[in-house]
N, C-alpha and C positions, 0 to 999 in steps of 0.2 A: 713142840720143838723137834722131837724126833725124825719126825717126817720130811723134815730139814736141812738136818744136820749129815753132814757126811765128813770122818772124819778119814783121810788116807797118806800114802807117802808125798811129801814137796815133790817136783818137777821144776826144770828151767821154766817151762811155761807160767809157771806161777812168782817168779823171778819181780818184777817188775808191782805184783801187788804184795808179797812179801815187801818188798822194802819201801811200800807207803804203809803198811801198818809197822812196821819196825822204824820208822824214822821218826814217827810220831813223838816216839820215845827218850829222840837225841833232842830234836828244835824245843828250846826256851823248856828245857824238861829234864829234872833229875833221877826219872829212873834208869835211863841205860849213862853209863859212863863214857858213851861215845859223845864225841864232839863234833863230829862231821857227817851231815847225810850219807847212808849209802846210795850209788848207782849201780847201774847193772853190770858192769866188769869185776865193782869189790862182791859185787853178792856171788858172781860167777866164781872168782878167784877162792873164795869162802867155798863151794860149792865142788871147786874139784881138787879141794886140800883135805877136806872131809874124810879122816878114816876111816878104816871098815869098820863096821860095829858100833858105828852112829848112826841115829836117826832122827830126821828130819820129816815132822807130818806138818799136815796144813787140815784147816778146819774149812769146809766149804759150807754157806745159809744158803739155801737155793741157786745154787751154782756157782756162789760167788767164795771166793777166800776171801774170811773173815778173821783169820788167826794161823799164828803158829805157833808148834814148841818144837823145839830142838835140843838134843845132848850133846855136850861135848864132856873132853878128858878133862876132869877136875883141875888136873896141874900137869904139867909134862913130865914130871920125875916118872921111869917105871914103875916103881911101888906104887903108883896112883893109880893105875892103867885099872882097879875095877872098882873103881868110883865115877861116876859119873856129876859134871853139872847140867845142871834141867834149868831150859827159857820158855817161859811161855808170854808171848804179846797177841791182845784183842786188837780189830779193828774198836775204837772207843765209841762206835754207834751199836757196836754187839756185845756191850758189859751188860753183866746182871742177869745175863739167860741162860747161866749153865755150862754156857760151851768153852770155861777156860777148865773148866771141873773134867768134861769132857775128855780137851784136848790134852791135857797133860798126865791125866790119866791114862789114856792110852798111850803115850809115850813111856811113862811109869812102867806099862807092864810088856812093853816092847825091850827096856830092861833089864825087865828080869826074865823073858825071854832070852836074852844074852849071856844072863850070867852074870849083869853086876852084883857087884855087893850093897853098895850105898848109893843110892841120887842125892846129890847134893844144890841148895839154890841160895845164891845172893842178892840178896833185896837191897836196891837203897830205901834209905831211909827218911823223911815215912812213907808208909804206902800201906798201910790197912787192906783193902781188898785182897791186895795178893799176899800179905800175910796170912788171913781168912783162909785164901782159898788152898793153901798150900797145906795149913793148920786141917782145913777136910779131907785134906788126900791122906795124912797119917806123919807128914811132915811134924817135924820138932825146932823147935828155936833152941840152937843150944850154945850161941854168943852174939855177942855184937860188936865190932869193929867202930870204934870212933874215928869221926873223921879222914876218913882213907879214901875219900875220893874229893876231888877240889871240880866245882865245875858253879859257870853261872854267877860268879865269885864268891862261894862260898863251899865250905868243907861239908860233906856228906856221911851220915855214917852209915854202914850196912851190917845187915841182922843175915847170918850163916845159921842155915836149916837145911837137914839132914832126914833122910829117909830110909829106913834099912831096907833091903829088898829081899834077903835070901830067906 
């Protein structure tokens, strides 16, 4: 896999395969709480609202973008500003080879290259793999929110895991 895998910073140019692997997530599917595919103006718009001091990688399999993980600010109050939230989405033809373990890991320590304090992730609920994979990074499950998301006609709950960094 190594020989493969190249993990580095997102680009416009990768625009367009980012959001067929991030959309995957919305159609007939309850792990993102989005409701509407993205196109390439909302990823753009997403892309130049992006504060400093986030980061956005992408996983390439032999040239191709296969994944990405992204941080953003936990919550918008300042007191949040050094907690981070961590996304990581696979292309679903590239699960089970590492490379989400990979990806978010170096995203992991591109934060504490920053200076946060804690990465933070929201899972909905269920989702086994990426509880797993989060749980290998050094992630902790330390609640569960019922119900708090409505999508698909039905309520969703999500499992909040925390990561200390410093």
């Amino acid at each position: 896999m190594d020989a493969s895998l190249h993990i580095r910073d997102a680009i416009p140019d990768d625009f367009e395969r980012i959001n067929t692997i991030y959309n995957w997530t919305i159609v007939d599917n309850h792990v993102s709480f989005e409701e509407e595919p993205w196109d390439l103006a909302k990823r753009l718009a997403w892309w130049e609202a992006r504060p400093d001091g986030l980061d956005a990688l992408v996983a390439e399999w032999d040239g191709e973008v296969v994944g990405v993980a992204y941080s953003s600010f936990y919550r918008p109050k300042p007191a949040y500003r050094s907690s981070a939230e961590t996304t990581v989405v696979l292309d679903t033809a590239h699960l089970s080879r590492g490379i989400g373990a990979r990806l978010l890991g170096a995203l992991i320590e591109r934060l504490r290259e920053r200076g946060f304090h804690r990465a933070i992730a929201i899972i909905a609920l269920p989702n086994d793999a990426s509880i797993a994979l989060h749980h290998s990074l050094g992630y902790r499950t330390v609640g569960t929110l019922t119900e708090v998301g409505h999508k698909l006609g039905r309520h969703w709950d999500t499992a909040l895991l925390e990561l200390p960094l410093g």
